[in-house]
N, C-alpha and C positions, 0 to 999 in steps of 0.2 A: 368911488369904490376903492376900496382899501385890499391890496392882494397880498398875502406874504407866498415867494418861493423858497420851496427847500433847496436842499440839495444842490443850492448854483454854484455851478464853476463859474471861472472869471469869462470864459466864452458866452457862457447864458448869459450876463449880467452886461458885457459889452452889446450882445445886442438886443438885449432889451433895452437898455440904456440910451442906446441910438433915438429909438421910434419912440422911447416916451413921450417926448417934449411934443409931442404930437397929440396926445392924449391926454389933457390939463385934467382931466376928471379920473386921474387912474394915481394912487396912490401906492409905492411900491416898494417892500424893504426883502431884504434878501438873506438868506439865511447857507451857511458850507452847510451847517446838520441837516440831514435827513429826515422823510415824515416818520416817527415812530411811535406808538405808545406815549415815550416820556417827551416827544419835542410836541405832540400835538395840542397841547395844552399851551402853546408860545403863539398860537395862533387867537388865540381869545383877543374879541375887538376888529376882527379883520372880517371883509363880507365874504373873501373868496382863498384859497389857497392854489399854488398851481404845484403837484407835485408828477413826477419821472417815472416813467416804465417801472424800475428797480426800485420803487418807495414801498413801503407797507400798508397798505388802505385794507387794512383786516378790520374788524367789526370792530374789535376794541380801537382803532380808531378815529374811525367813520363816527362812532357814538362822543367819542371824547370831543372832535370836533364838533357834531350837530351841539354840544352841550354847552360849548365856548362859543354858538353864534354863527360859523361858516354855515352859508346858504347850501343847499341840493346841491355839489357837480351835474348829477345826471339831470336836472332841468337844463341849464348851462347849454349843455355838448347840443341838450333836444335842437335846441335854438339855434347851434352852430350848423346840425345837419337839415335842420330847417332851411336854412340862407345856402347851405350849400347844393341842396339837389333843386336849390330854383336858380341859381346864380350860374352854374357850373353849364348845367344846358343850356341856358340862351348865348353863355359865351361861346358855348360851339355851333350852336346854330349862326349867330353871326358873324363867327371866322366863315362856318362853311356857305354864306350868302357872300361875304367877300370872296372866297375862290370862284366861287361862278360868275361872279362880276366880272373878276379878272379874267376868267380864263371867254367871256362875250367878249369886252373890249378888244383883247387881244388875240386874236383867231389862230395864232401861232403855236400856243401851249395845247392842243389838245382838250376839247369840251369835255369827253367824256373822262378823262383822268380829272380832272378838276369834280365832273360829277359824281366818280366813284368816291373820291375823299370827301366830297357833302353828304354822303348816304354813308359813310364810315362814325363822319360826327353827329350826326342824324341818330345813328343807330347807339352811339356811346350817350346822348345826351338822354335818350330814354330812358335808357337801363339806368344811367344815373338818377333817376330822377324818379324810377319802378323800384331800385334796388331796399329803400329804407322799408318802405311800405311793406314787399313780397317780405323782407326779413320780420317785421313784427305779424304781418296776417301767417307764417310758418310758426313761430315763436307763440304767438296765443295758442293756434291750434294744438300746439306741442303741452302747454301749461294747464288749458281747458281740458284736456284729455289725461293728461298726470292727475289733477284735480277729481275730474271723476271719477276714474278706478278705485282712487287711495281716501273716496269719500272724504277730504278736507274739505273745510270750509273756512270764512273768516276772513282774517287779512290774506293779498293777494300777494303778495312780495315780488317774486319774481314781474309779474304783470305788470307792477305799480312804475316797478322800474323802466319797463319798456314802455309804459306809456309816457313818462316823463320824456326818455327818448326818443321815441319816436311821436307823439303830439303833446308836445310839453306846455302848449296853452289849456291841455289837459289834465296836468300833474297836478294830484290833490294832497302829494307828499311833502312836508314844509319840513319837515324833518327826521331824518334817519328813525326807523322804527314804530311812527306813526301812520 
């Protein structure tokens, strides 16, 4: 996969730089300018771009990119928050199986402190893992009810995009605007 970054200071590119060599399947050139208008057209040929808080990803150039090649971001991230609301809870359910461990073996520390911080990651590992979902079942309901009043019909946009987000083996957008 071929990335180009905008906007890299020499900090971004040190440490990306570091962990590439890790990554034999990631190809990656770097760019000081910024995503604009006129630089997003430097990205033609590349599958992915990675740009910064402060970049400009307005229509004009969301469409300039779909039109040079860069894939969906918003499938991307689906996929990222995919891995992370399953990954994130079992790492804290099994810190907080290691605290109970700990705190049986050693009868010294106190069981029930050990068990209020397993029902602390207990209860963070849910909500992580309820939190993507509650946000698109609020966000449909919000779009489905916009949509009715204002009788539109047709492309879904906003929708399209939260499904790529949020179930992106879902996403039947391949490129901006379709």
């Amino acid at each position: 996969m071929k990335i180009l970054f905008y906007d890299t200071k020499k900090y971004d590119r040190d440490s990306f730089e570091k962990i590439l060599p890790e990554y034999s399947d990631l190809e990656v050139e770097f760019l000081e300018a910024d995503l604009s208008p006129r630089t997003a057209a430097l990205a033609k040929g590349y599958d992915a771009i990675c740009a910064f808080v402060s970049s400009d990803v307005s229509e004009k150039v969301v469409e300039c990119l779909a039109a040079n090649g860069v894939k969906l971001a918003l499938q991307i991230i689906g996929y990222a928050i995919f891995v992370v609301k399953i990954v994130i809870p079992i790492v804290l359910i099994v810190y907080g199986t290691i605290d109970i461990a700990k705190a049986v073996i050693d009868a010294k520390d106190g069981l029930q402190k050990n068990l209020i911080q397993f029902a602390k990651r207990s209860i963070a590992a849910i909500l992580i893992f309820m939190a993507p979902g509650l946000i698109n079942g609020i966000f449909n309901l919000v779009i489905d009810g916009y949509q009715a009043s204002t009788n539109t019909s047709g492309k879904n946009g906003y929708k399209d995009c939260f499904t790529c987000l949020f179930n992106p083996s879902h996403c039947s957008v391949k490129k901006y605007g379709e």
